[in-house]
C-alpha positions in Angstrom: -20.1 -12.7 -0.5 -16.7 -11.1 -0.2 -14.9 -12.5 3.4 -14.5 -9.7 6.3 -11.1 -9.4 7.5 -9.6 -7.2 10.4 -7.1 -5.1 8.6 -3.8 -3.7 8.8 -2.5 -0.8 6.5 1.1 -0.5 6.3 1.0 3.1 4.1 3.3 6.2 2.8 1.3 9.2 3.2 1.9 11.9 2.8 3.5 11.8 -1.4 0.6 11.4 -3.6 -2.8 11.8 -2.6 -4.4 8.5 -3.2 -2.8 7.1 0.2 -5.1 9.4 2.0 -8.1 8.5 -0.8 -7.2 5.0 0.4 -7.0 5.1 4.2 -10.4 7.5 3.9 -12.1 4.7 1.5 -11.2 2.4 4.1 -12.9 3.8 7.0 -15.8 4.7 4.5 -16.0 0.8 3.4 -16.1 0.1 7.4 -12.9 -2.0 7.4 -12.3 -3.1 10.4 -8.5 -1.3 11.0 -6.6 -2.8 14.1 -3.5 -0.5 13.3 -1.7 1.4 11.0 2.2 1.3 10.2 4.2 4.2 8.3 6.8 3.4 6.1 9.1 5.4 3.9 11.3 7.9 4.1 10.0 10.2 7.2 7.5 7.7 8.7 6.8 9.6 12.2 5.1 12.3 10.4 3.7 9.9 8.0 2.1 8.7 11.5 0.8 12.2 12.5 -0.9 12.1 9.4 -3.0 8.9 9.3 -3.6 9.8 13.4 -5.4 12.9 12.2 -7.2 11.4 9.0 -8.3 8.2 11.8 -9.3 11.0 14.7 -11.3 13.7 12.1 -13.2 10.6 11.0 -14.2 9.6 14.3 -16.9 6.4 14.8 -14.0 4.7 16.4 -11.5 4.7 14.5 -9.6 7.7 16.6 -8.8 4.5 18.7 -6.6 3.1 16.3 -3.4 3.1 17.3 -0.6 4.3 14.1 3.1 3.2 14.5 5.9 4.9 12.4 8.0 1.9 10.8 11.2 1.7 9.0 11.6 4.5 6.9 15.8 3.9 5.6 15.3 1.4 2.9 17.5 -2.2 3.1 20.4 -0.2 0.3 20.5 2.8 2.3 22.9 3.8 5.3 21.2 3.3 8.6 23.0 6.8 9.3 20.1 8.7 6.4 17.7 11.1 7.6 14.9 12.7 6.3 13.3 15.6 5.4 9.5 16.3 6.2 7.0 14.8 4.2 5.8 16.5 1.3 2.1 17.0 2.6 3.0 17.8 6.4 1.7 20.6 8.0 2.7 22.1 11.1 -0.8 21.6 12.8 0.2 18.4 12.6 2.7 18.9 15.4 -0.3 19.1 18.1 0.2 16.3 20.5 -3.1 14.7 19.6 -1.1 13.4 16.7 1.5 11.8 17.9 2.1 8.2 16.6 1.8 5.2 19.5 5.3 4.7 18.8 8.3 6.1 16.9 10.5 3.0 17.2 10.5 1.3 13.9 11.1 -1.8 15.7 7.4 -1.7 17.5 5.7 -1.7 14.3 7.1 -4.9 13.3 6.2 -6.6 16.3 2.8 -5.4 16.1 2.4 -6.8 12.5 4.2 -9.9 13.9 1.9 -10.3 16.8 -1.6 -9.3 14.8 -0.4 -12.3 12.7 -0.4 -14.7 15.3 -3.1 -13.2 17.2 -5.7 -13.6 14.2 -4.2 -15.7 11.8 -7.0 -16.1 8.5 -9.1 -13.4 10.0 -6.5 -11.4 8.9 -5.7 -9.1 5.8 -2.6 -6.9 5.9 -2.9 -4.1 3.3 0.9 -3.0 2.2 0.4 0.4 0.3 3.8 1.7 0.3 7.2 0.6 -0.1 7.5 -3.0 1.5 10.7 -2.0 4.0 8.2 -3.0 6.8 7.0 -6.5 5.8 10.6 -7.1 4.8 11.7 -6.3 8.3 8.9 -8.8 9.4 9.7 -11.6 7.3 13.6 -11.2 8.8 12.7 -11.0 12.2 10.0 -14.3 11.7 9.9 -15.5 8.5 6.4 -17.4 9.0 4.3 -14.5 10.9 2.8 -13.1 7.5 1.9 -16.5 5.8 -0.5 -17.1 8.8 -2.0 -14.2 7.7 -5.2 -14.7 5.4 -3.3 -12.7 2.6 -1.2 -9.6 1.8 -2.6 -7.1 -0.8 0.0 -5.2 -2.2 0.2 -2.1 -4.8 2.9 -2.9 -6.5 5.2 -4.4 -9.8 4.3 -5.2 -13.1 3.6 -8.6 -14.1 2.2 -7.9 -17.8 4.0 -4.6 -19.0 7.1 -5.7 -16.8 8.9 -2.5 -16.0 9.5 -1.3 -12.5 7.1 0.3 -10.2 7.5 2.9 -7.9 7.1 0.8 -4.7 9.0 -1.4 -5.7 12.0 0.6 -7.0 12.0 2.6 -3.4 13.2 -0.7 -1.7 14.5 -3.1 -4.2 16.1 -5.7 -1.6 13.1 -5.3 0.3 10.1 -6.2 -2.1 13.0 -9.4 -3.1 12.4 -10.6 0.3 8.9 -10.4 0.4 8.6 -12.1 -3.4 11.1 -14.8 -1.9 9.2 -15.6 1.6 5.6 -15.3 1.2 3.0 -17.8 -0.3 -0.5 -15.7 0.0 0.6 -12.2 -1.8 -2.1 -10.6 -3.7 -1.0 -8.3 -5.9 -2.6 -5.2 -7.9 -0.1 -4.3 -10.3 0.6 -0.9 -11.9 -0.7 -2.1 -15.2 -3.6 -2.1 -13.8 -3.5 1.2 -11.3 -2.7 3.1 -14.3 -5.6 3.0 -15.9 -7.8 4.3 -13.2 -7.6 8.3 -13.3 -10.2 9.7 -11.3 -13.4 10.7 -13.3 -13.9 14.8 -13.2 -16.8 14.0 -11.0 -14.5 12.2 -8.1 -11.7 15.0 -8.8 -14.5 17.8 -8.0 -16.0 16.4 -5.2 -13.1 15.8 -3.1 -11.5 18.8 -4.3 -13.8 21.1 -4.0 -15.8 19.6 -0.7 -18.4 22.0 0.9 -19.4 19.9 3.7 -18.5 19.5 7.4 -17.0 16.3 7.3 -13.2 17.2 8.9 -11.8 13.8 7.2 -13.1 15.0 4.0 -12.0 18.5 4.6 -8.5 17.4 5.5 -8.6 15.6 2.5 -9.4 18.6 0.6 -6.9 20.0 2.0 -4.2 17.7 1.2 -5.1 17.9 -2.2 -4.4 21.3 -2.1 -1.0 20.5 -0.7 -0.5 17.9 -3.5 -1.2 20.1 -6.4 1.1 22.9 -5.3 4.1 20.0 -5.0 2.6 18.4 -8.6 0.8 20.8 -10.5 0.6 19.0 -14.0 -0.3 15.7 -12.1 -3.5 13.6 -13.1 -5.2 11.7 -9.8 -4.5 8.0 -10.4 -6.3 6.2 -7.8 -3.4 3.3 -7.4 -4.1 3.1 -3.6 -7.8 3.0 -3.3 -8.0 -0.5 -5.9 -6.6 -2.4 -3.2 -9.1 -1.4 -1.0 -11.9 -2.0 -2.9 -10.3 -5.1 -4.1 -10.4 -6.4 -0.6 -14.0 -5.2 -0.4 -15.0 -6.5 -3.6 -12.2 -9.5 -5.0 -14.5 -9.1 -8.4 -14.0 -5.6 -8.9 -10.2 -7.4 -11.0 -9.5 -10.0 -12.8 -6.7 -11.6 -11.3 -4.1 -14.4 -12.7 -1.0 -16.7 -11.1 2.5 -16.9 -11.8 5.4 -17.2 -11.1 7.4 -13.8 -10.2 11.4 -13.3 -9.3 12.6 -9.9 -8.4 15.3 -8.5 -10.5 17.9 -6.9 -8.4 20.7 -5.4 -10.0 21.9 -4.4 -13.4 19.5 -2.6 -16.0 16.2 -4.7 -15.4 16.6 -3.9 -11.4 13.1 -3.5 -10.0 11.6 -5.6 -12.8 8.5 -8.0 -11.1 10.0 -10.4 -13.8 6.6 -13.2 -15.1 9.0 -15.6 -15.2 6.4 -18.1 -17.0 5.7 -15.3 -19.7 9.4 -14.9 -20.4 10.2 -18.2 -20.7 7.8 -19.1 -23.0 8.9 -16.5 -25.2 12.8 -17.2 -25.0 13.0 -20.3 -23.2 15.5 -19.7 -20.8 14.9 -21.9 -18.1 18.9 -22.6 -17.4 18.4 -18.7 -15.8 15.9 -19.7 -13.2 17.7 -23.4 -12.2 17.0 -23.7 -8.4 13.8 -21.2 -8.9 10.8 -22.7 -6.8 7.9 -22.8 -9.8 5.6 -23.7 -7.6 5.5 -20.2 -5.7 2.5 -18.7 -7.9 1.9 -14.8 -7.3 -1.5 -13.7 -7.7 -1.8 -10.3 -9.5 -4.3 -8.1 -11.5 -4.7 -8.6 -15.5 -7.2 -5.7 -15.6 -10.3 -4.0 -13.8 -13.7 -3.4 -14.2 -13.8 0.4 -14.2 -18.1 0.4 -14.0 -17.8 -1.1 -10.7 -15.1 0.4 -9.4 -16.2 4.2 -10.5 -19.3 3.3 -8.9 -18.2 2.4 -6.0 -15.8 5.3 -4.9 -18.0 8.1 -6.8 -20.6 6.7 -4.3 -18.6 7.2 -1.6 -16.7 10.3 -2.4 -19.9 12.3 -3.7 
């Protein structure tokens, strides 16, 4: 029987549409959400968004309080701003939206202090770009290993190239590689393998009902074909939460991992024991800790999975 934890998302929404397929599935799985943290880019709208999704659902989850995080990756001037999000709306500037807080700062400490507070009865769910838990591992380097685990979408431990959330904050995802011992990872070999059947795509797409989480869902889709027209619905986001429901749902295997940070391969989730078995290298990793296994997805079972979200999304 899978564990329950309480949960934390740390998310981007607002690009693609399977954040909000994620945060939705979420509620839908009755996770039991103690907060939500933005991250990337323009993270105080990000908030407005996940306020709304969290308040249309109701059955208390409109209690959950949202922080906006750090949005200026580690490489970038402190000095950048932002544009709005991709999918923001301007109903989304009613007060009723408004993130609990806009300071970056309080989102760490809430991570931080849900750490300590819970400890194992914790499962922090990092969707995004991981700016955020790289800001937590600087300001207390052991806060996230009380945690039970941190499930992560993100890197590529078979196919090794570099994934998206990974190539948004380079130094950051280092950090977090370098600092934590109980990271779960579903990789995008994995996430890319899972677009949505035509029967998921038309349901949420084309939702009658009176659902107003579903129908803002609907209508972010609507906001996320017009910004990707030729794009297929790849359901990267909503695997880790059905992971965390359901640990079986992918076959998962350990190694060890270093981040590549600069030159050609930068972004790389490089399986260090893969490559040096092929080319036997190990003068490159001297002072490497082999004993810090990653735990990452080798594949997934697509029956259970489909199941599972068609179930819940039709």
């Amino acid at each position: 029987m899978p564990e329950k934890y309480k949960v934390i998302i740390d998310m981007d929404i607002g690009d693609d549409i399977d954040d909000a397929i994620a945060l939705l599935a979420a509620m839908k799985q009755g996770f039991d959400i103690i907060g939500i943290t933005t991250v990337f880019r323009n993270t105080p709208e990000r908030a407005r968004m996940a306020k709304k999704m969290l308040k249309d659902f109701g059955n208390g989850y409109e209690n959950v309080p949202v922080y906006a995080g750090h949005g200026i990756p580690h490489d970038k001037p402190k000095s950048t701003v932002y544009g709005h999000t991709p999918h923001y709306s301007p109903l989304l500037d009613d007060p009723a939206y408004a993130p609990d807080s806009e300071d970056p700062d309080t989102a760490v400490d809430f991570i931080i202090n849900s750490c300590r507070k819970y400890g194992k009865e914790l499962a922090v769910i990092a969707i995004g770009p991981f700016t955020n838990i790289a800001r937590v591992i600087e300001k207390d380097p052991t806060a996230l290993n009380a945690a039970a685990k941190v499930v992560i979408m993100g890197g590529s431990y078979v196919g090794q190239y570099a994934s998206w959330n990974i190539m948004c904050d380079v130094p950051a995802a280092d950090i977090m590689f370098r600092n934590l011992y109980n990271i779960e990872c579903i990789s995008a070999d994995v996430t890319h393998k899972t677009v949505a059947e035509d029967a998921l795509y038309d349901s949420i797409v084309n939702y009658g009902g009176d659902s107003p989480a579903q129908i803002y869902l609907k209508e972010l889709c609507a906001l996320w074909k017009i910004d990707r027209p030729k794009a297929k619905l790849l359901l990267h986001d909503p695997i880790v939460v059905y992971y965390l429901a359901d640990p079986s749902i992918c076959a998962m295997k350990k190694a060890s991992v270093v981040m590549i940070t600069d030159g050609f391969a930068k972004g790389i989730t490089l399986n260090v024991e893969e490559y040096t078995k092929k080319w036997m290298n190990e003068e490159a990793y001297a002072g490497f800790d082999m004993s810090r296994k990653v735990l990452f997805s080798t594949d997934i079972n697509k029956d259970t999975f489909n199941s599972r979200i068609l179930k819940d999304f039709t």
